[in-house]
C-alpha positions as CSV (number, residue, x, y, z in Angstrom):
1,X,0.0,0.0,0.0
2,X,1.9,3.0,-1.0
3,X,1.1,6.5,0.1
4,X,1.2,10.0,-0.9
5,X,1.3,12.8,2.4
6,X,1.3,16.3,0.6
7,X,3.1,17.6,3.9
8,X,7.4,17.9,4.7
9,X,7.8,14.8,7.2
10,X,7.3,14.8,10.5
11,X,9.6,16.0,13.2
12,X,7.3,12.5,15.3
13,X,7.1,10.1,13.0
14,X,5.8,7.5,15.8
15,X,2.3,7.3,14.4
16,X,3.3,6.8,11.2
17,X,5.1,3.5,11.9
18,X,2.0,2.3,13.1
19,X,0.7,2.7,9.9
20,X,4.4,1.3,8.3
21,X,4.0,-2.0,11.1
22,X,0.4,-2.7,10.7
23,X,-0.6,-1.9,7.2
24,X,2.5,-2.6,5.4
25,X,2.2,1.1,4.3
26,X,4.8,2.6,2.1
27,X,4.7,7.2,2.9
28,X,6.2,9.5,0.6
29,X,6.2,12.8,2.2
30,X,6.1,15.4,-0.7
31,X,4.7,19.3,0.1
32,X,3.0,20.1,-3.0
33,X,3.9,24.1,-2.5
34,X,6.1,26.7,-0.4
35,X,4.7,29.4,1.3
36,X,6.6,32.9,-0.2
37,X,6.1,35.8,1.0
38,X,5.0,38.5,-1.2
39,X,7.6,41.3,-2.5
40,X,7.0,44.9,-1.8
41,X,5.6,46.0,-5.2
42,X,3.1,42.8,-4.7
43,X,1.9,43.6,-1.5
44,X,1.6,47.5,-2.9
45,X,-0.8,46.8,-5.3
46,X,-3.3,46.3,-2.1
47,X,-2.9,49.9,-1.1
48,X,-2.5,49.1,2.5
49,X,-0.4,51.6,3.9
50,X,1.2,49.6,7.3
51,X,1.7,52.8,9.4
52,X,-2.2,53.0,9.9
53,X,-2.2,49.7,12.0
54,X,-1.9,49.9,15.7
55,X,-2.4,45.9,16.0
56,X,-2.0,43.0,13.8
57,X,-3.7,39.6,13.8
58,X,-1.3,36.4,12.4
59,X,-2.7,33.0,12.2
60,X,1.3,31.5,10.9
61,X,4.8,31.9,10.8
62,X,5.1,32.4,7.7
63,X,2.5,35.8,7.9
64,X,5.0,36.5,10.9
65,X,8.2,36.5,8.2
66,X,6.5,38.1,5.7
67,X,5.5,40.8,7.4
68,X,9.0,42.2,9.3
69,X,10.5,41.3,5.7
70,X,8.1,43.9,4.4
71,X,8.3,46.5,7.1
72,X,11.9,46.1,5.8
73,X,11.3,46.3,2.6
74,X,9.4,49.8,2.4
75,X,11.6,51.3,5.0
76,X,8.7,51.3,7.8
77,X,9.6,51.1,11.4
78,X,7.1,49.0,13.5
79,X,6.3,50.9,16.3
80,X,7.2,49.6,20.1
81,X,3.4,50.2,20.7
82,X,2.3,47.6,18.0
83,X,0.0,44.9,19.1
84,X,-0.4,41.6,17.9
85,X,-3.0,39.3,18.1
86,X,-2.0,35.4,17.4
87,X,-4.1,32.6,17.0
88,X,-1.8,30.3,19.0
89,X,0.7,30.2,21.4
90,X,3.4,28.6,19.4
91,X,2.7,31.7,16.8
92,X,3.1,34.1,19.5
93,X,6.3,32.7,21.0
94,X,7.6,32.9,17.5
95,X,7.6,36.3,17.2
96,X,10.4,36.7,19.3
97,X,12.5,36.1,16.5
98,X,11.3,40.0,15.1
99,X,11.0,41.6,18.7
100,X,11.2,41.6,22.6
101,X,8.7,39.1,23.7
102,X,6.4,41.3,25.9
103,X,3.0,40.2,27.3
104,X,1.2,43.6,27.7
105,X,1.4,44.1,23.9
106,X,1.2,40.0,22.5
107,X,-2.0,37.8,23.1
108,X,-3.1,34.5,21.8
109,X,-6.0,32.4,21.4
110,X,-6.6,28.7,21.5
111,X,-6.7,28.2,17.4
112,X,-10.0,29.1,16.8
113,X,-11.1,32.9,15.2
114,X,-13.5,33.3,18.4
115,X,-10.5,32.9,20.7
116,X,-9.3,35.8,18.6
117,X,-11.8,38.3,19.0
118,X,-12.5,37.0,22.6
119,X,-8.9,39.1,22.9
120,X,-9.9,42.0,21.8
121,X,-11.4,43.4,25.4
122,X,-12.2,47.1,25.5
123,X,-9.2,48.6,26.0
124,X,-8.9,47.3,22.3
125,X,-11.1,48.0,20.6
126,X,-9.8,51.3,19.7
127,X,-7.4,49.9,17.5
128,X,-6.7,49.5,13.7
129,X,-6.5,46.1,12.9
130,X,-4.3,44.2,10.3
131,X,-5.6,40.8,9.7
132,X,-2.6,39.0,7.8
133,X,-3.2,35.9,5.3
134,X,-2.5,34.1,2.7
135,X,-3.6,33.9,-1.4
136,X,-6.6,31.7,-1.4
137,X,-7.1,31.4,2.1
138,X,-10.7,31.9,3.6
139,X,-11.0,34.1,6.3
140,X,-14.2,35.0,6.5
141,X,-15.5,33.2,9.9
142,X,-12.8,35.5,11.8
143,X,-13.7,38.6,9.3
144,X,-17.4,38.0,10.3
145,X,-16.5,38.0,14.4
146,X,-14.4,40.8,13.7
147,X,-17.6,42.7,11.9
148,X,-19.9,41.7,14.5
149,X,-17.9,43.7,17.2
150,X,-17.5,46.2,15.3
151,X,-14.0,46.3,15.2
152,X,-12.3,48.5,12.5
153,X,-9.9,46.0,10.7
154,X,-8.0,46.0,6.7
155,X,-7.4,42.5,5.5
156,X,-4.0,42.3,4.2
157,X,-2.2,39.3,1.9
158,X,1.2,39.2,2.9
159,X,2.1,35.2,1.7
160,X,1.0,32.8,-1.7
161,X,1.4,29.1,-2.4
162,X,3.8,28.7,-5.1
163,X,3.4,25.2,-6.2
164,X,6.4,22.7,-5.9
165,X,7.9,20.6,-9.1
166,X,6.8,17.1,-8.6
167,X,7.3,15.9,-11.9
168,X,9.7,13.1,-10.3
169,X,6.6,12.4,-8.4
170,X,4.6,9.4,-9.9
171,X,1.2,10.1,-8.5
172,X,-0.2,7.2,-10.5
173,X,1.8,5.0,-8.3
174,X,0.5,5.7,-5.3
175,X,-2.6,3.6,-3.9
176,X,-3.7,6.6,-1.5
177,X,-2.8,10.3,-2.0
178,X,-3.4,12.6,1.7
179,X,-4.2,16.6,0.1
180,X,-4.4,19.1,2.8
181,X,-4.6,22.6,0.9
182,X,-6.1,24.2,-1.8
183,X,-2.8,24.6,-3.3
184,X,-2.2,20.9,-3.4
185,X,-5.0,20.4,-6.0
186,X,-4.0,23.8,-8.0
187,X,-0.2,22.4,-7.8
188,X,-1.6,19.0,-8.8
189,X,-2.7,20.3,-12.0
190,X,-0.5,22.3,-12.6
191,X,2.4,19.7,-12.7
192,X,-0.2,17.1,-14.4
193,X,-2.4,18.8,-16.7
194,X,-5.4,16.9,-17.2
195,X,-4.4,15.0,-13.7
196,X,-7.1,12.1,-14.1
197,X,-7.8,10.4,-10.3
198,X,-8.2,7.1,-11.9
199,X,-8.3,4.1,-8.9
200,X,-6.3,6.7,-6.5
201,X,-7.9,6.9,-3.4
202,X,-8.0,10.4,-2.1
203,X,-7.8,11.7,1.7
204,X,-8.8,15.2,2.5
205,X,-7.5,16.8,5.9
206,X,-8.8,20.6,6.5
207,X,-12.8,21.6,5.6
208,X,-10.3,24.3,3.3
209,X,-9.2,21.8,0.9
210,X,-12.6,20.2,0.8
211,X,-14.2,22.5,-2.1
212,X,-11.2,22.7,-4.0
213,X,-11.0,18.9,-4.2
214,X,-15.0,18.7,-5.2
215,X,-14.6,21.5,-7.5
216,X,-11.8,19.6,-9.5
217,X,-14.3,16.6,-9.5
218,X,-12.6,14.4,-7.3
219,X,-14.0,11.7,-5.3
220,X,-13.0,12.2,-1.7
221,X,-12.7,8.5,-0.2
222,X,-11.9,10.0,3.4
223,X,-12.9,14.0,5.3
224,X,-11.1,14.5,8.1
225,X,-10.2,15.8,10.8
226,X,-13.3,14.3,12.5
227,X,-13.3,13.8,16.5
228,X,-11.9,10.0,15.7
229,X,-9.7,11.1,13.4
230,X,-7.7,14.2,14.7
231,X,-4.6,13.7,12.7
232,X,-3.4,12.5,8.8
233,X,-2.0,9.1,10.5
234,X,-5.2,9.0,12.3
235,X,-7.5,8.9,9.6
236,X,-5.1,7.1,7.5
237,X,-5.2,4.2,10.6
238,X,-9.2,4.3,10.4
239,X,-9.1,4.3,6.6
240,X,-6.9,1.6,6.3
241,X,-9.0,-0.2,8.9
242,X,-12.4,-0.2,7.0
243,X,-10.8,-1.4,3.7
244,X,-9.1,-4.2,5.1
């Protein structure tokens, strides 16, 4: 049984040999894209002009990057009373990379958009918001919290998918294929024009990557996450289980 992950490998691969012991299962861990971050005369063409914003909002690391690599970029200064708003902890911590960590000025949620806005108390709610994303990426349930509190915010692009080459990829090999991104189906295509799914089994993870596969006219064999399947080797495990 040989299997396609569109992800880098794992830094714990211990569910995975589960899959390797019990299965038989042969993974080939292949991103199907990078995140880039957009250059200056990209991210000018959005006529967001960065000294307006007295708070941010990043849901990624990469959004983090992108962002000091544009304040750079066009020469802007961010201000020691910037704010920023992370969706997780682990983004937070990272942004001690760019700056001095400081807790009166950097707050997370718990991953969700309503932990978000559940930071924004009333001694926010003065400020101009920067929502940061990515090309492609659907925001609108934290846009809509965001509206319903009447919060002024800008939506701003600061990363794209650019796909990967995977022309020494043989997707027609593989027995199961694992997408977990828009940008996996556009890179698909765009590597394999006229990419046919044939007798490949295909495993979405993320509701984002969902539309994009149905859209394409795939058949989706497996939709996860679901509360029994939380993770790729997860579902792959439970998948695996009901074809046996």
């Amino acid at each position: 049984m040989k299997i396609l992950i569109s992800q880098q490998v794992p830094s714990n691969f211990a569910a995975y040999e589960v899959l390797q012991s019990r299965f038989g299962a042969e993974l080939t861990f292949q991103p199907f894209f990078l995140i880039e971050p957009l250059s200056a005369k990209e991210f000018r063409a959005e006529h967001i002009n960065l000294p307006d914003y007295t708070a941010i909002v990043f849901s990624s690391r990469h959004a983090i990057d992108a962002y000091f690599k544009l304040c750079d970029e066009m020469r802007f200064k961010v201000p020691e009373t910037m704010k920023y708003f992370c969706s997780t902890e682990a983004v937070a911590m990272y942004l001690q990379k760019h700056i001095v960590y400081r807790k009166r000025k950097i707050f997370y949620g718990s991953g969700s958009p309503a932990s978000i806005v559940s930071l924004v108390t009333a001694k926010h709610k003065g400020e101009k918001f920067l929502i940061a994303t990515s090309v492609g990426s659907d925001i609108t349930p934290l846009t809509t919290l965001f509206d319903a509190a009447k919060l002024d915010y800008s939506v701003g692009v600061l990363v794209k998918p650019v796909p990967q080459d995977l022309h020494d990829v043989n997707v027609g090999d593989f027995d199961i294929a694992v997408l977990c991104n828009p940008a996996d189906v556009v890179s698909l295509h765009e590597n394999i024009p006229g990419f046919q799914q044939g007798s490949l089994k295909l495993i979405s993870f993320g509701k984002s990557v969902v539309k994009a596969m149905e859209d394409a006219g795939y058949e989706i064999a497996l939709k996860a996450p679901t509360p029994e399947a939380t993770s790729i080797s997860k579902a792959l495990e439970l998948y695996l289980q009901s074809t046996r």
